[in-house]
BABABA-778327 format. One record per residue: residue in one letter; x, y, z negated of N, C-alpha, C in turn. Coordinates in pm, whole numbers, plus 50000, padded with zeros to 5 digits. Example, Ala and Ser with C-alpha at 12.3 -4.5 7.8 and 13.67 -1.06 7.14 Angstrom:
<sites>
A513194943149220512304955049220513204967049220;S512854977549292513674989449286512905000349213;
</sites>
This chain:
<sites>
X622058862203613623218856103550622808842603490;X623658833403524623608816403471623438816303327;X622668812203256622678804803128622478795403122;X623168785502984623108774403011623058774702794;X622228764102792621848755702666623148749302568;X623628757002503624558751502446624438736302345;X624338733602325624468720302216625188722802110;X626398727902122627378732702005626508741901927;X626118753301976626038764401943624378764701917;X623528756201978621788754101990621168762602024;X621758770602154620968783602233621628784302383;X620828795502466621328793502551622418806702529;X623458805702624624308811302640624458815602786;X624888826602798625248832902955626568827302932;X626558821703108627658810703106628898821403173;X630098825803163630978825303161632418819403169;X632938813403282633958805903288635348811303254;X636228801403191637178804003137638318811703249;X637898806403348638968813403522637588819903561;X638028832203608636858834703730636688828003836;X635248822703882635068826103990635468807204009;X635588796203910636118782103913635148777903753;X635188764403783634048762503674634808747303696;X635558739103573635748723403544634908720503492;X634228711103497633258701303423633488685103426;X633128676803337633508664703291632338661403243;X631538651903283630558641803263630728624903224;X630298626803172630498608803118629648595403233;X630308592803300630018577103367628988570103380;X629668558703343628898546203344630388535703323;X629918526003194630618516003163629898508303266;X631248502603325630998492903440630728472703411;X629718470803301629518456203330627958452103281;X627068461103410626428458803485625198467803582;X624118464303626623368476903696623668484003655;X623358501903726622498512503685620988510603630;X620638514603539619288515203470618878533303492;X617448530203516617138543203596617638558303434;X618038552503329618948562803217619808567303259;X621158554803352622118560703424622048571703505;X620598573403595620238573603720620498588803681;X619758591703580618908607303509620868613703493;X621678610803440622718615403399623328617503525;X623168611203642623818611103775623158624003872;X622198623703859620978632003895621048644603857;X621378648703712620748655703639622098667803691;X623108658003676624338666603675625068667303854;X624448663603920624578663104060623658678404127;X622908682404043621688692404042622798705003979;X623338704403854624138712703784625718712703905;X625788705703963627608706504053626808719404148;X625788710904239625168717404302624698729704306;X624088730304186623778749104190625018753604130;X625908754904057626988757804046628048764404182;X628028754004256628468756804400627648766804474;X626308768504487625768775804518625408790604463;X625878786704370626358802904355627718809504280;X628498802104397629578805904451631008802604337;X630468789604278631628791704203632568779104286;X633608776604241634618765604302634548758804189;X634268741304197633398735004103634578718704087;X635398717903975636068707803944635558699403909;X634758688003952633778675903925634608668503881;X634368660103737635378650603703633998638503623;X634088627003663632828621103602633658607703604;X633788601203518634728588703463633558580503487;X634718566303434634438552103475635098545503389;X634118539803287634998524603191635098519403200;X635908513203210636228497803303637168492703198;X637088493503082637538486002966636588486502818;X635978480602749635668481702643634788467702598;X634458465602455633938453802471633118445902490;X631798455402569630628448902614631438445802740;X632508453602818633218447002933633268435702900;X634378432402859635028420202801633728406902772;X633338416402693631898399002656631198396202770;X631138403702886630508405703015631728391503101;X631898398103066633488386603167633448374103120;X633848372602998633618358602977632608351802952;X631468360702979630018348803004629728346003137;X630508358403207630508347803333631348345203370;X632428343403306633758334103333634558340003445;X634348354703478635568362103569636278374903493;X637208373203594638458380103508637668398003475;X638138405703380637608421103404637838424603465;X638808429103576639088435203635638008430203804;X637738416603821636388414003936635088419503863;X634818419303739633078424803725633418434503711;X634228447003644634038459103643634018464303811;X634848459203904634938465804062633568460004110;X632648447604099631998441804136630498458304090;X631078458803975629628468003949630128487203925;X631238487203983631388499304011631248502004165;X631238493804255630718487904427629378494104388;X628308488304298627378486504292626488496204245;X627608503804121626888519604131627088531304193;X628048526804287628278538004436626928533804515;X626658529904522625668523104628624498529304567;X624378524604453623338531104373623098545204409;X624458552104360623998568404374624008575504458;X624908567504570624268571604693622738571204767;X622358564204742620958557804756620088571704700;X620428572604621619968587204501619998600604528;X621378601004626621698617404724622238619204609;X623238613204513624608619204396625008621004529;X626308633604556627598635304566628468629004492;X629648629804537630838623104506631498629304413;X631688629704322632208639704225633658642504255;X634608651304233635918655204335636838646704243;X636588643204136637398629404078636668620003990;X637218609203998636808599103952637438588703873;X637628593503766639048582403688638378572703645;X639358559103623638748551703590639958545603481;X639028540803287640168543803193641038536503210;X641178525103284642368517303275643748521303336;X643368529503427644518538103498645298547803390;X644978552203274645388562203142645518555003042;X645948546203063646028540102880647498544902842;X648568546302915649538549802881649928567702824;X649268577602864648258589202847647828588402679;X646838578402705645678576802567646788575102472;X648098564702467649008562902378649928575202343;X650168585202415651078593902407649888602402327;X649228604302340647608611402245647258606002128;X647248588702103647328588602000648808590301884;X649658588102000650698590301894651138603201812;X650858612501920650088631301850649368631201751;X648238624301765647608628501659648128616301495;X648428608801525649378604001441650328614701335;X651468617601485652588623401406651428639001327;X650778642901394650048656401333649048652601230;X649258641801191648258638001009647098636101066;X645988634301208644558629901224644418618401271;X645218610401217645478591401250646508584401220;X645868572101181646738561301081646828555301130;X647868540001094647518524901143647358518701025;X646388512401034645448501800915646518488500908;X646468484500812646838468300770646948457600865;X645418461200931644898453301045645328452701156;X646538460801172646968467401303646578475601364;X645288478001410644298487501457644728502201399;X644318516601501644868534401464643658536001476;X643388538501345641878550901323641898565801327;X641488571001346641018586401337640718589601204;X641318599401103640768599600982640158613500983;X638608611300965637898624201011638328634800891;X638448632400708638548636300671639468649300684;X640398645700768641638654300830641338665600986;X639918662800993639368675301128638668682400999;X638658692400998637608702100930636198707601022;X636198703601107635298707101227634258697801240;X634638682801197634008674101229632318677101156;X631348668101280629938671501288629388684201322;X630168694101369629778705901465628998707401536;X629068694101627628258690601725627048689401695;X627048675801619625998670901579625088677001476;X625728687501412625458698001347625058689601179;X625608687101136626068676401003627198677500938;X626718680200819628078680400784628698660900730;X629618659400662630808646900674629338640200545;X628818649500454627898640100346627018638900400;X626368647000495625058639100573625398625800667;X626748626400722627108618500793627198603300763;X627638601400649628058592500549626798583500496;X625668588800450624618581400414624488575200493;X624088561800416624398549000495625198543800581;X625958549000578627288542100600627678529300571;X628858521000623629098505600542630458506000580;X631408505300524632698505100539632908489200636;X633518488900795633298473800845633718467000827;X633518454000780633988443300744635338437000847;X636368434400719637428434000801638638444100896;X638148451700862638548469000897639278471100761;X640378481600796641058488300621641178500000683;X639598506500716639328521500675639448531100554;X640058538400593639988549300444638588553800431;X637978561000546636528563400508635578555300626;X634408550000605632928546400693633368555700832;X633738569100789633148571600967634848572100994;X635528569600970636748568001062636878562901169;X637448565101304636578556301447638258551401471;X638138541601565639058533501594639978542701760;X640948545501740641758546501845642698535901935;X643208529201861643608516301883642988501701863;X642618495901949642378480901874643858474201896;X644238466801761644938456101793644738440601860;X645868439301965645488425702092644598414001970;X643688410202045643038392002040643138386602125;X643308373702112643448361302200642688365202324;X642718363702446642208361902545641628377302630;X642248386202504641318404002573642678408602640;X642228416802765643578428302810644218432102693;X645288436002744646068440302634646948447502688;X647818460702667648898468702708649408470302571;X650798475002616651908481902502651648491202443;X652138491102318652338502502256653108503802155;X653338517602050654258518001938653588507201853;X652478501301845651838499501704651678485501766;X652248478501885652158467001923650908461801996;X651178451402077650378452902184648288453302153;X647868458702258645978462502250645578466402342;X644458475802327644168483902377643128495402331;X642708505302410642378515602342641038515102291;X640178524102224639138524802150638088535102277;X637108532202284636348535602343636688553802361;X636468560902248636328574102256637158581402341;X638548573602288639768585102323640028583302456;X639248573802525639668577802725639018593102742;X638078597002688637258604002755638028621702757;X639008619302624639968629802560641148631202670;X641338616002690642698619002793642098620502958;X640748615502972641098614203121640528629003200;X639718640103069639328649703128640868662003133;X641258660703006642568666302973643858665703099;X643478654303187644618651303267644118658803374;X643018658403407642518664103567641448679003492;X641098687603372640888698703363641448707003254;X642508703803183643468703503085642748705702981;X643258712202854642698704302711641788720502694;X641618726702819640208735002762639468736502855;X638388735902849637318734203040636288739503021;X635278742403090634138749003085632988740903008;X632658730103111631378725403061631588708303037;X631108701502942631458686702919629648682102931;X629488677303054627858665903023627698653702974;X626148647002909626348634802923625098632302894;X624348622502877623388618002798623588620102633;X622078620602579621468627902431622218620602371;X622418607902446622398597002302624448596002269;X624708605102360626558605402366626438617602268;X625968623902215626248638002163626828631202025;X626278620801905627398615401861626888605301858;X627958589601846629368598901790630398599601876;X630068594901996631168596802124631528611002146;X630858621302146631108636802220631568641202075;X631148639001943631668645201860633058638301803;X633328627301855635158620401815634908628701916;X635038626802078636128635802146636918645002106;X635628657902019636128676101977637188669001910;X636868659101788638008661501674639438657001782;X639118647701834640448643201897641448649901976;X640458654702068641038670402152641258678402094;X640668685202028640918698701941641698692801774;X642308681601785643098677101672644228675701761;X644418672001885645878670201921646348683101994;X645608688202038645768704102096645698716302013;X644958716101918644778728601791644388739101851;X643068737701950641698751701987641388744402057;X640148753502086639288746702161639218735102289;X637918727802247638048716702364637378720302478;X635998722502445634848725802554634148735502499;X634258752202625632888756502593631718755802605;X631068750902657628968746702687629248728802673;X628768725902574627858714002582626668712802647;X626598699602723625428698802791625068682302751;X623388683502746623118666902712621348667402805;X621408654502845620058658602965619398645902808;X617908648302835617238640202800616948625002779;X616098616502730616048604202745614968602202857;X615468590702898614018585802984613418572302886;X612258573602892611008566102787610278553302833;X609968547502813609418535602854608378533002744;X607028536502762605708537802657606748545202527;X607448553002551607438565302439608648561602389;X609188549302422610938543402373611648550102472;X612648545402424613988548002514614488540402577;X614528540802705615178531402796616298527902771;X616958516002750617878514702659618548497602684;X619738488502728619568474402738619578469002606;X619888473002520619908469402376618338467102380;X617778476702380615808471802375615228467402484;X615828464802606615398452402659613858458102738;X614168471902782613048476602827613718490302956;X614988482803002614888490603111614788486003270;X614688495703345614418492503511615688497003544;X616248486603631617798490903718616988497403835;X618028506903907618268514303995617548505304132;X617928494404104617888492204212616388477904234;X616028480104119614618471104100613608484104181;X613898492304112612778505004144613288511904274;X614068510504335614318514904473613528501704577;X613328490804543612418482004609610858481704580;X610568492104520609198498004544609128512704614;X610128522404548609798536704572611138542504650;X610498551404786612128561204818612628565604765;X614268566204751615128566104675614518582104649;X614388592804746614268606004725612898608704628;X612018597504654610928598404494611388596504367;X612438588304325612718590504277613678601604144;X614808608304278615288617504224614078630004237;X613158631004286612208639404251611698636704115;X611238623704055611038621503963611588626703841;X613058629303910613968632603768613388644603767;X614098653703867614268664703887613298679003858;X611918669503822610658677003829610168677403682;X611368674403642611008677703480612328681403382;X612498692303287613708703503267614578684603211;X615678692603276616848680203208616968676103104;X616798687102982616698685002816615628676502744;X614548675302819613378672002813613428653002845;X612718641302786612208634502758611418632002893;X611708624302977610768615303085610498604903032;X609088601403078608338590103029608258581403179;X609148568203184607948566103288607528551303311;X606498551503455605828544703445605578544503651;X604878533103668604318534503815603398547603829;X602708548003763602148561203738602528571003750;X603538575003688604278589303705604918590303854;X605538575703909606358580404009605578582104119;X604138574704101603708573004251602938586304216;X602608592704141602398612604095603428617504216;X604948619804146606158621404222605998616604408;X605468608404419605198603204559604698613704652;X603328610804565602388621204606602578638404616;X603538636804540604058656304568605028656004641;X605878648404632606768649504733606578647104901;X605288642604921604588640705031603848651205080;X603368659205025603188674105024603888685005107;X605418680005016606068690205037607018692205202;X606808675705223607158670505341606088673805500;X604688670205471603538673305534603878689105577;X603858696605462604138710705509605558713505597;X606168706405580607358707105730606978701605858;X605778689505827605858684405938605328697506079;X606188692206212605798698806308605598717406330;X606528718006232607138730906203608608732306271;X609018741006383610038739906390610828746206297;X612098739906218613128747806147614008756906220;X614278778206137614868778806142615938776606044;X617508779206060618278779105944618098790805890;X617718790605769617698801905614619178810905592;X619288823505605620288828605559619508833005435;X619618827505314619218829705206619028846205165;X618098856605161618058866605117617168869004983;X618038866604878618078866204638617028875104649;X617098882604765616018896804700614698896004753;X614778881004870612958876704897612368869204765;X611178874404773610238869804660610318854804636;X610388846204735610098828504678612368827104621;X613198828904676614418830104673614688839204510;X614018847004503614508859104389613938848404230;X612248842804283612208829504160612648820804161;X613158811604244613748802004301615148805304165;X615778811304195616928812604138616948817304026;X616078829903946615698832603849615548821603725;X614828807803833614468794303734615968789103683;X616648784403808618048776503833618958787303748;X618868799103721619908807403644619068805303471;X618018800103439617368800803313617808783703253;X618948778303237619618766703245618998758603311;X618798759903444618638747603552617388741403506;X616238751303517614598749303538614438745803620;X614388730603670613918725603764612278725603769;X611928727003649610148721303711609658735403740;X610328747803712609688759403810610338765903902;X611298756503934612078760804071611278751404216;X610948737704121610078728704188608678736304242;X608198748104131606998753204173606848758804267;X608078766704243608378777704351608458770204465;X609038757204528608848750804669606848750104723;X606588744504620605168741404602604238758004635;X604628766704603604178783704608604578780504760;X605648781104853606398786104928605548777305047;X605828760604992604798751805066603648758005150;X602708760405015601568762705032601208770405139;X601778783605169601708798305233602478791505372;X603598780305361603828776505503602568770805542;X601508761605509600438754105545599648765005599;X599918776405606598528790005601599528793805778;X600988795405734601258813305842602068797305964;X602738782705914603778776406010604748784206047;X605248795405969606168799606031607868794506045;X608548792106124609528782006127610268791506025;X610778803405996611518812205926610968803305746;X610068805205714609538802505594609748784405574;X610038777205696609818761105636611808757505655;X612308773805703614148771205699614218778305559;X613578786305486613718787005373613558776205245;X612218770305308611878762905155613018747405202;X613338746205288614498736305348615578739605274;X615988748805280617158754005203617308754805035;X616068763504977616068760904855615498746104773;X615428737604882615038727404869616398716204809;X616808722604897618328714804932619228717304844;X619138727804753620118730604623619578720704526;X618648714604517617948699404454618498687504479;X618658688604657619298677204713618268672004760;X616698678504807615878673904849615718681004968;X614418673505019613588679805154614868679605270;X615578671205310616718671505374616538663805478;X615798654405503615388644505608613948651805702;X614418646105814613438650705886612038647405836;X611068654005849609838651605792609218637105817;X609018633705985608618619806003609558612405967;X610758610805939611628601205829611128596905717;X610538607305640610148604405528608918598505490;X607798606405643606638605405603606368584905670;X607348584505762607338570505803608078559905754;X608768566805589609528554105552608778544105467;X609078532805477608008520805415608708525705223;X607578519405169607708519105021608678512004948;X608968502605038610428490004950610158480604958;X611048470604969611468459605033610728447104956;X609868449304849608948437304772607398440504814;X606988449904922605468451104923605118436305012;X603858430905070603288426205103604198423605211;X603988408805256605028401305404604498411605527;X602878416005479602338421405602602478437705618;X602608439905533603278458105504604618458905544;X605398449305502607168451805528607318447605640;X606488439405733607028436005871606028449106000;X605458459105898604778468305967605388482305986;X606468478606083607488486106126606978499406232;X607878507106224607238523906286606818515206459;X607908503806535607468503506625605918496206619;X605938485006555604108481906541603498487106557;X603528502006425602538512006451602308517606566;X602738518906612602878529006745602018518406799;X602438507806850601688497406902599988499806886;X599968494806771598498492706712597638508706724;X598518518306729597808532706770597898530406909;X598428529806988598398526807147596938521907167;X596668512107102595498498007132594728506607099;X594648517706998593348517806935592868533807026;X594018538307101593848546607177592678544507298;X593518531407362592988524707502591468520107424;X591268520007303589638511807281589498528207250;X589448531507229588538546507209588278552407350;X589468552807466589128552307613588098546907617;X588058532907580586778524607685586058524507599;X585758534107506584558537507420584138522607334;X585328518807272585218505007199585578506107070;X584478517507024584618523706916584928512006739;X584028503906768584088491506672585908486606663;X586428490006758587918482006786588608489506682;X588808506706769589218516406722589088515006570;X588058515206510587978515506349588188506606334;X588408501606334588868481206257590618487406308;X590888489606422592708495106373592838504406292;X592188515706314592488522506186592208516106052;X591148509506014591148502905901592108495005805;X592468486905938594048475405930595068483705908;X595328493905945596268503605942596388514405787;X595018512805756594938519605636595208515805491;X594558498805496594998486805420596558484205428;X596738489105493598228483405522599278499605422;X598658505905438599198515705420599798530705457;X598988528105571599348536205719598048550505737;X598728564005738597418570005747597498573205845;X596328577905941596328580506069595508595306079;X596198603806156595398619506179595428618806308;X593938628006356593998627706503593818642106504;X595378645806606595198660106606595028662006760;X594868676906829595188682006954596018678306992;X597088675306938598428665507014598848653206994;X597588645806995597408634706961597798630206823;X597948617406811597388603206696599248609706621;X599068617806483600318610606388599748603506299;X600888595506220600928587906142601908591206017;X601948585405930602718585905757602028576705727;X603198571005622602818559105504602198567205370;X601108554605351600598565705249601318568205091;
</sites>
C-alpha cells in the first residue's frame, strides 16, 4: 500500500484517495520570464516520477501543473527588454516545453495558464470578501486578512506569533496586519490590467493557484506538489484561501521535493548561482540528468556539481552496458518476483527512488552473470516507471556528451567512428599493429571506448 509524506500532518500517511481508484493532483509550474534552472528541472522530474507510479499502479491520474504568465518579475522582465508580456511569457513557456521534454516530463493532462482565470480569481475574491477573509485597503489593493482563517500556519506549522516576528508592515500598503497577502493589486501605469468590482488590476500571485486547481480538480483533491521553498507562504495562503472560500478542506497529502544546492546553497536566481536546463544539457544526456534527480529521495537536498553528475553518468552507463546485446523480452510484470516485489515495496514507501534505483543495479548485476532476455525485459520495465532505460542501449551508449565539448569530439560522429574502427581493423589485418593503437588511442582521447569482442569491434562514448 502507497504512502506518501505528508507535510501538513509531518508523517507518512497511507495514501487513500478521495474517489476510488482516481487520484487529482496539482503541482506548481514555472513563472514564465525566463530559463528553466536545473530547481525547476527537480520539481518537473520529481513529480513526473509521482504521475508515473501513480498510473502504474493503476490509479486514473488528473495531472494539473500551472503556468504564470502574470506577476511582477513578469512584468519587470518585459520592460527590460522592451516586449510586450504576453511575447516573453510564450517565448519562455516554448522554451520550457522543450526543456522538459528533453528531460522525458510527460505532458501533464492540463495545463492552465493564470491569465486565462482572472475572471474566476475575481469571483473568489469577491467570496472571500463578502465571507469576512478580505478587505480593500485605501490603496485600492484586496488583502487577505489572515487574522480571520483560524487555520492559518498549519502548514508551515507556526503559529500567527511565530509568524509575525520580524515582520514590517509594507511601506505604502494600508495593511491591518504584516502578514496580510495581497489578492488584488490595484492598475499602474503601463502593467496589464483587467476589470473588476474594486476597479481595474490584476491579481496577486497566490490566488491563481486557488482558482486554477479548483476549476479543473474542484475545491477538494488528493495531492497538491511543489518545491520546499512554496510550502510558505505561497502553499500556506492557498489553504487559507481555499478552505476560506469553500469552508473544508483543500488538500489531503502535501507534497514538497527538496532543494537542489550549489556548494551547500540553494540554487536560487536571486543568489545568482544557478545552471539553466539547458546550459547543462550541453555537457550531459538529458537522461543523466534526470537520473541525477531521481537517484536521490525527492525530500532530500541535492548538491550538485560536475562531479556528482558525471557519478550519475557513470551509473547510468552501467545500467545501459548490461542491456547491451541482450535481446529484450516484454515484462509482464509479476509484484510477487523478488527484484519487482522490492522494486515496488521502495516506490510504495513515498517514492524511494534511491532503493528502487538499487534494486535496477541488484537486477543489473545478475543480468551481466545469466543475459537472460526475460530478466533485461524486466529491469526495462521497472526501469521505465522512472522514465528511464528506454532507449536502445547503443543510443545511449553512442550518444556524444553535448554540444560545447571539443571541435574534435563534436564532429566525431557514430559514422567516423565506424570509419576509424574499419582502418584500424584493416591495420591489425596487415599486422600494423603501431596503426591499430594509435586509432584506438585517438579514439580514446577523443572519448570513444573500444571492446574487442567475438563479434567483433563495439564502441560507447565514455
Amino acid at each position: 500500500m502507497l504512502k506518501i509524506y505528508n507535510t501538513l500532518t509531518r508523517d507518512k500517511q497511507l495514501f487513500v484517495p478521495i474517489t476510488p481508484g482516481k487520484v487529482g493532483m496539482y503541482v506548481y509550474g514555472m513563472t514564465v520570464y525566463d530559463y528553466c534552472h536545473l530547481g525547476h528541472a527537480r520539481v518537473m522530474i520529481v513529480f513526473d516520477m509521482v504521475q508515473r507510479w501513480l498510473r502504474a499502479s493503476g490509479y486514473g491520474v488528473d495531472y494539473v501543473r500551472n503556468i504564470t504568465d502574470i506577476d511582477d518579475k513578469i512584468i519587470k522582465r518585459a520592460a527590460e527588454s522592451n516586449e510586450p508580456v504576453a511575447t516573453l511569457t510564450e517565448r519562455f513557456t516554448q522554451a520550457m516545453h522543450e526543456d522538459t521534454a528533453a528531460l522525458g516530463v510527460e505532458k501533464p493532462n492540463f495545463e492552465p495558464r493564470a491569465t486565462a482565470y482572472v475572471p474566476d480569481m475575481v469571483r473568489m475574491i469577491k467570496k472571500l470578501i463578502d465571507k469576512g477573509f478580505a478587505y480593500r485597503a485605501a490603496n485600492g489593493d484586496v488583502y487577505y486578512d489572515v487574522r480571520k482563517f483560524a487555520g492559518y500556519g498549519k502548514l508551515s506549522g507556526k503559529s500567527l506569533d511565530d509568524l509575525r516576528v520580524g515582520e514590517r508592515v509594507e511601506i505604502g500598503t494600508d495593511k491591518r496586519d504584516p502578514l496580510d497577502f495581497v489578492l488584488w493589486k490595484a492598475a499602474k501605469p503601463g502593467e496589464p490590467e483587467w476589470e473588476s468590482p474594486w476597479g481595474k488590476g490584476r491579481p496577486g500571485w497566490h490566488i491563481e493557484c486557488s482558482v486554477m486547481s479548483e476549476s479543473h480538480l474542484g475545491s477538494h483533491f488528493d495531492i497538491h506538489g511543489g518545491g520546499q521553498d512554496l510550502q510558505f507562504p505561497h502553499h500556506e495562503n492557498e489553504i487559507a484561501q481555499s478552505e476560506g472560500a469553500s469552508g473544508h478542506t483543500f488538500v489531503n497529502y502535501w507534497m514538497h521535493n527538496g532543494f537542489v544546492r550549489v556548494d551547500e546553497q540553494k540554487m536560487s536566481k536571486s543568489l545568482g548561482n544557478f545552471f539553466t536546463v539547458r546550459e547543462i544539457l550541453k555537457k550531459y544526456d538529458p537522461e543523466v540528468v534526470r537520473f541525477f534527480i531521481l537517484r536521490a529521495h525527492y525530500r532530500s537536498p541535492v548538491n550538485y556539481s560536475d562531479q556528482h553528475i558525471d557519478d550519475a553518468r557513470h551509473a547510468l552507463t552501467r545500467l545501459y552496458t548490461a542491456l547491451k546485446d541482450v535481446p529484450t523480452v516484454e515484462a509482464q510484470i509479476n509484484w510477487q518476483e523478488s527484484y519487482a516485489a522490492r522494486f515496488r515495496e521502495a516506490m510504495d514507501d513515498d517514492f524511494n527512488t534511491p532503493e528502487a534505483v538499487a534494486v535496477l543495479f541488484d537486477l543489473a548485476n545478475e543480468l551481466n552473470r545469466t543475459r537472460a532476455p526475460q530478466q533485461a525485459g524486466l529491469l526495462k520495465t521497472l526501469a521505465g516507471f522512472l522514465g528511464l532505460l528506454q532507449r536502445e542501449p547503443q543510443q545511449y551508449l553512442h550518444s556524444a556528451p553535448g554540444e560545447t565539448e571539443a571541435s574534435a569530439r563534436a564532429a566525431l560522429n557514430a559514422a567516423r567512428i565506424e570509419e576509424l574502427i574499419a582502418s584500424r581493423a584493416a591495420a591489425r589485418k596487415a599486422r600494423d599493429f603501431a596503426e591499430s593503437d594509435r586509432i584506438r588511442e585517438e579514439l580514446q582521447r577523443l572519448g570513444v571506448i573500444l571492446e574487442d569482442t567475438p563479434r567483433g569491434t563495439v564502441w560507447r562514448r565514455a
